[in-house]
Structures are given as C-alpha cells and as structure tokens.
C-alpha positions in Angstrom: 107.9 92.4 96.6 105.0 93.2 94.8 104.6 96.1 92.0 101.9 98.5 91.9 100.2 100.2 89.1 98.8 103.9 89.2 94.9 103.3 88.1 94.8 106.5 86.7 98.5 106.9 84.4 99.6 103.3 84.3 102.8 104.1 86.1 104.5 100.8 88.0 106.5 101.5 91.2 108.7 99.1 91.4 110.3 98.0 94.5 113.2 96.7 92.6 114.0 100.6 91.3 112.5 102.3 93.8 111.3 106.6 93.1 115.4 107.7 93.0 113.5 110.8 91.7 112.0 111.6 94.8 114.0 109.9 97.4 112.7 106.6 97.7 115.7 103.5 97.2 115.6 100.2 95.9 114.2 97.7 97.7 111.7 100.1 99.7 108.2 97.9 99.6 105.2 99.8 98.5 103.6 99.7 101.8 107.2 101.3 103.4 106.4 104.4 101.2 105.5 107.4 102.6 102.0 108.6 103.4 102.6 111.9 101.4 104.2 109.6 98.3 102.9 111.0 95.4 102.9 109.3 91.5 105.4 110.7 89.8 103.7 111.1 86.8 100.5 112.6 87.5 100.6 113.6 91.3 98.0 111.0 93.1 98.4 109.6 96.3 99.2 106.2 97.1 95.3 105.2 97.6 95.1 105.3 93.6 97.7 102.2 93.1 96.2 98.6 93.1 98.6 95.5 93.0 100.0 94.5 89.5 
C-alpha cells in the first residue's frame, strides 16, 4: 500500500500505522479512508494528499 503526503504540512499517512488518533487501524489503504478524514495535523481533507 501506498503512502500519501499532505501537500500543505508534509504529514505521511501511512497505511502501515494507520490514524490510531482518530480511529483509523493499520492496514486501512488510503483510498478505504473515510470521506470526512481529515489531516491530523492541519485539518484538510483527503483531496490535499498526493502519492509519496
């Protein structure tokens, strides 16, 4: 599974680690996140990540 990189913090989700944070497990592809997934960081939405 791939990473993704906010374009506006630099924050990586990994797939690997998953957003414990906010409910999201290991293993949960980017594309499985949910619409309203936010970056933890800085609050965008999911349209802000590009692959790493």
């Amino acid at each position: 599974m791939k990473k993704y990189v906010c374009t506006v913090c630099g924050y990586v989700y990994d797939p690997a680690v998953g957003d414990p944070d906010n409910g999201i497990a290991a293993g949960t592809a980017f594309e499985d996140l949910p619409d309203d997934w936010t970056c933890p960081p800085c609050g965008v939405g999911k349209e802000m990540f590009e692959p790493e």
